[in-house]
C-alpha positions as CSV (number, residue, x, y, z in Angstrom):
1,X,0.0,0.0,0.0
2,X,1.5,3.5,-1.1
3,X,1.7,5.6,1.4
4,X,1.7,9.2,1.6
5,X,4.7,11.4,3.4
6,X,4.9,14.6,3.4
7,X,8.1,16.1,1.8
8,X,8.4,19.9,3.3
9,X,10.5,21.9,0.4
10,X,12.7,24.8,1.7
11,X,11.4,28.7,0.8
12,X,13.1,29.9,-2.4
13,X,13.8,32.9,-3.8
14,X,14.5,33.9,-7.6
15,X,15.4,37.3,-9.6
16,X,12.2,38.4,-12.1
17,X,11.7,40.6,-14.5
18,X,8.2,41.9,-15.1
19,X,7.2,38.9,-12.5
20,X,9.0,36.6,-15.2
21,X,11.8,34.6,-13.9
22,X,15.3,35.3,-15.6
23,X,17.2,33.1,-16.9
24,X,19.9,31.9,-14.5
25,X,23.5,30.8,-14.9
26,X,23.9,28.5,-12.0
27,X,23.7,31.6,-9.5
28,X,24.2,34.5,-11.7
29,X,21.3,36.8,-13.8
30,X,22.2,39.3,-16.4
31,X,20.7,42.4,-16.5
32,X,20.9,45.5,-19.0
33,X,21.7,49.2,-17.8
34,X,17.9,50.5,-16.6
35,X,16.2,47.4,-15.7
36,X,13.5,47.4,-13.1
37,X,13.6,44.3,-11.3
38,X,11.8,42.0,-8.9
39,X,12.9,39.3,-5.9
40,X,10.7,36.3,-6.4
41,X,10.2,34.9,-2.7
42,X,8.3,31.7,-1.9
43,X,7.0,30.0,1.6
44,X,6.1,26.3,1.0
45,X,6.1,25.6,4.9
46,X,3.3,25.0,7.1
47,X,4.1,28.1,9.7
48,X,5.1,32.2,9.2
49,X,8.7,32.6,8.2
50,X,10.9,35.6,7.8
51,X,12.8,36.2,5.0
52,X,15.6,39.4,5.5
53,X,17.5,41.0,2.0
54,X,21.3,41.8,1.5
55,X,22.9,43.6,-1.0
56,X,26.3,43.0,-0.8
57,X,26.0,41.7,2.4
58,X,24.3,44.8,3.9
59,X,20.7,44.7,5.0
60,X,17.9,46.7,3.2
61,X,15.6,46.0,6.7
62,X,14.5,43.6,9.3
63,X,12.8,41.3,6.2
64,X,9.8,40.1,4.7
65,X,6.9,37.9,6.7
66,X,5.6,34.9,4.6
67,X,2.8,33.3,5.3
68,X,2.2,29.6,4.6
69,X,2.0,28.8,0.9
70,X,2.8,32.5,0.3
71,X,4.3,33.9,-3.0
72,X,5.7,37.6,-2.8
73,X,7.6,39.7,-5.7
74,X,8.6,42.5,-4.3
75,X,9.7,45.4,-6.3
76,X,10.7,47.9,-3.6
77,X,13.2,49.2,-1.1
78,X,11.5,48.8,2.5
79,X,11.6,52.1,3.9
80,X,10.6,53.7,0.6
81,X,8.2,52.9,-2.4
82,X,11.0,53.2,-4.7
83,X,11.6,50.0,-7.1
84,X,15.1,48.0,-7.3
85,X,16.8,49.9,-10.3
86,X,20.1,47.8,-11.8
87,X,22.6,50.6,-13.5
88,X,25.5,49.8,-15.0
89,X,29.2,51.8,-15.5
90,X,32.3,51.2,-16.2
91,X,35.8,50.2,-13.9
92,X,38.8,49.8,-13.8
93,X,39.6,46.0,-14.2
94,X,40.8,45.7,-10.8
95,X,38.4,45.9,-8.4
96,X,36.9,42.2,-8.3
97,X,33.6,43.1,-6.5
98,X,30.8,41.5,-7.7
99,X,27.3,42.6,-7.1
100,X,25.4,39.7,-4.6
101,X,22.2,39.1,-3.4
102,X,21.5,37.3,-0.3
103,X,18.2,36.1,1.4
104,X,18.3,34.5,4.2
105,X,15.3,32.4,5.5
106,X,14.3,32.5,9.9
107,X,11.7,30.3,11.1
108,X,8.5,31.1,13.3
109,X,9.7,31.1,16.4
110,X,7.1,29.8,18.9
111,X,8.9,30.0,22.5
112,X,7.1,32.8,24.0
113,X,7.9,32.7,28.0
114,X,7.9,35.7,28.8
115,X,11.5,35.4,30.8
116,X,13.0,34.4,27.2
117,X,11.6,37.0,24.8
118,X,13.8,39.1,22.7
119,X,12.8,42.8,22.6
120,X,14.2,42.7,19.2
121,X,11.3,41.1,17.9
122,X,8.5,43.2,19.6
123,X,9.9,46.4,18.2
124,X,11.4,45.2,14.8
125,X,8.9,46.2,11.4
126,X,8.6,43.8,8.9
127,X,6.7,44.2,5.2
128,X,5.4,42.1,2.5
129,X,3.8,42.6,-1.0
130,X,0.0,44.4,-0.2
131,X,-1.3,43.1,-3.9
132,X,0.0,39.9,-4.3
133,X,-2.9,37.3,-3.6
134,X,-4.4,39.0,-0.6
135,X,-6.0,42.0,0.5
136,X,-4.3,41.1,4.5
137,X,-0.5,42.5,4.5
138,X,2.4,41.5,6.8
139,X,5.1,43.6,7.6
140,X,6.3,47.3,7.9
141,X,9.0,49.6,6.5
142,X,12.8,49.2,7.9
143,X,14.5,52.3,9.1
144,X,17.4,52.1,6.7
145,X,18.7,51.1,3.4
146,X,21.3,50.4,1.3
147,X,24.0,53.0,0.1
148,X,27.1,53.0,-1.5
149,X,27.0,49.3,-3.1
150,X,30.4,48.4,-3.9
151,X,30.1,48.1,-8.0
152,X,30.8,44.5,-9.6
153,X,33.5,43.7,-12.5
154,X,34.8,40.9,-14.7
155,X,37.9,40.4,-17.1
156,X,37.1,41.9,-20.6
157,X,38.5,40.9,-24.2
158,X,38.1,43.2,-27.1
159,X,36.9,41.6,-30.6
160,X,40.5,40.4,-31.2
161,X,41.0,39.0,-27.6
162,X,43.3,41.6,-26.2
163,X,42.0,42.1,-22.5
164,X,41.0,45.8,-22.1
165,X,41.4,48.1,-18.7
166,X,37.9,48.7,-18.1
167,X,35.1,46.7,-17.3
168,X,31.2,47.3,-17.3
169,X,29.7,46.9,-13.8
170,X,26.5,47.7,-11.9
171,X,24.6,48.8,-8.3
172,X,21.0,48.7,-7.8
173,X,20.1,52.0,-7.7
174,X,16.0,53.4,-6.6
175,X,14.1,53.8,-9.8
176,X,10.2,54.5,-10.4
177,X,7.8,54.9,-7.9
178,X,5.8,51.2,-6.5
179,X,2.5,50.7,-5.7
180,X,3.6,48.0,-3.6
181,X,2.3,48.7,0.2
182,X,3.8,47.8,3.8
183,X,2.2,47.2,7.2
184,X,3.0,45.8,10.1
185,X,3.4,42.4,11.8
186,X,5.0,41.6,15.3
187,X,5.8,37.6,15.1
188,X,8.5,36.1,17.0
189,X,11.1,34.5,14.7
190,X,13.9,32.9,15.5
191,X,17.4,34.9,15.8
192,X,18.7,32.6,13.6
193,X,18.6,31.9,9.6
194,X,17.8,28.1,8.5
195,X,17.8,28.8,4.8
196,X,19.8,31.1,2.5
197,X,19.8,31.9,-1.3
198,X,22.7,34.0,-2.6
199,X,22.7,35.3,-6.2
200,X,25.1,37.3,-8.3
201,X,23.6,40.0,-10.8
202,X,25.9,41.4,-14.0
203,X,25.4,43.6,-16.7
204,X,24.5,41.6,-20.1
205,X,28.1,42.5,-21.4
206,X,29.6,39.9,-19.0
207,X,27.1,37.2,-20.1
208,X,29.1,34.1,-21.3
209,X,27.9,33.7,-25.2
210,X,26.9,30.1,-26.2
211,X,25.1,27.9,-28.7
212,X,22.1,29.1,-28.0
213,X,22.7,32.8,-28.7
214,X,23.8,31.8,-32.3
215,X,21.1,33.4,-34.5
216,X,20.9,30.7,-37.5
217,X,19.1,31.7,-40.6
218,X,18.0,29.3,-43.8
219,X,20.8,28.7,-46.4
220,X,17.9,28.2,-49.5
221,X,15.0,31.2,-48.6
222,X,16.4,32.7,-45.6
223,X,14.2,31.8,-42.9
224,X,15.3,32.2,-39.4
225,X,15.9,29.6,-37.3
226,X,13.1,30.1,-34.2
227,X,14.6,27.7,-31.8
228,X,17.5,26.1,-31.6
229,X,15.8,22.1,-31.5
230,X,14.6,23.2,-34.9
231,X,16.9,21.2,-37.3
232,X,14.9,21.6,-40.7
233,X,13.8,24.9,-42.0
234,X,9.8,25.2,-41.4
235,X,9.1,27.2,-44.5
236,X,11.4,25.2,-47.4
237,X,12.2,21.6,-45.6
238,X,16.5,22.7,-46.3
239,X,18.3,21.5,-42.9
240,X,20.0,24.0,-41.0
């Protein structure tokens, strides 16, 4: 007889683009000079967690509140309606920085003697996304933010693969105004992180370039190739 066992997944937490994930190279995402982006964050547990943002290893505010089965994209800083903005400019080739993102996940905490509870967590804010799914909110605004990111930068090769002394990087920067709204929520949660994601965000320049980004065009009528499983031309049969 089959039986049934529940499998509990951890919370993840992806870079999107107009709520559409980006494509990921192992932990890095490319972006172009400009773009407006998301963080994709996901509770598949049975209880509240807590999910905090770094840039670069500095906090943007005490975190995020999930609720169970919860699905958040948050666009915006915490302590101001203003969406994460990726800029690029260019370095010189020696500063090795690269631009990271870290979430890191803290459980519900349920140990609520009063001889053991942290003032930290009755005064914290917290905030979540007020439009996504529900019309019930979690969290509030933090009272800082990031500043000064350290930029990002990667070895460069002109056309005739002589390395070059400057490099394209990028910061997340504030850009257009969000409609995304914060309120409060005073759980408990552990002072410790069970989970953590950690990405890396370049500009599109440092993208590595294969296969795929080959644009393959019909030798007989011209066609272009639309995907790169297609081996035959659709419009004259000629393979590719």
């Amino acid at each position: 007889m089959k039986k049934n066992v529940n499998v509990t997944y951890p919370p993840s937490a992806f870079i999107t683009k107009g709520r559409q994930r980006i494509k990921q190279y192992n932990d890095t995402v490319y972006l172009k000079n400009g773009d407006e982006f998301e963080i994709e964050l996901f509770n598949p547990t049975q209880n509240k967690i807590r999910a905090e943002i770094l840039l670069n290893d500095v906090s943007i505010g005490s975190g995020i509140v999930l609720r169970p089965g919860e699905r958040v994209f948050l666009d915006r800083y915490l302590d101001e309606p203003k969406k994460f903005k990726f800029e690029t400019y260019n370095v010189d080739m020696n500063d090795p920085t690269v631009l990271s993102v870290t979430i890191k996940f803290y459980k519900e905490s349920f140990y609520t003697t009063p001889g053991n509870i942290n003032t930290w967590y009755n005064y914290v804010n917290f905030s979540t996304d007020f439009n996504i799914k529900t019309d019930i909110s979690y969290n509030a605004t933090a009272p800082y933010t990031l500043t000064n990111t350290p930029p990002v930068s990667g070895l460069s090769h002109d056309k005739f693969g002589n390395s070059i002394t400057s490099s394209e990087t990028g910061r997340i920067e504030k850009g257009s105004q969000s409609v995304q709204s914060l309120v409060n929520d005073y759980t408990l949660f552990d002072t410790w992180w069970t989970w953590r994601t950690d990405w890396k965000i370049l500009p599109v320049s440092q993208k590595p370039f294969v296969k795929e980004d080959l644009t393959v065009y019909c030798t007989n009528c011209g066609a272009k190739r639309k995907k790169f499983s297609h081996r035959f031309c659709p419009h004259c049969g000629i393979k590719f």
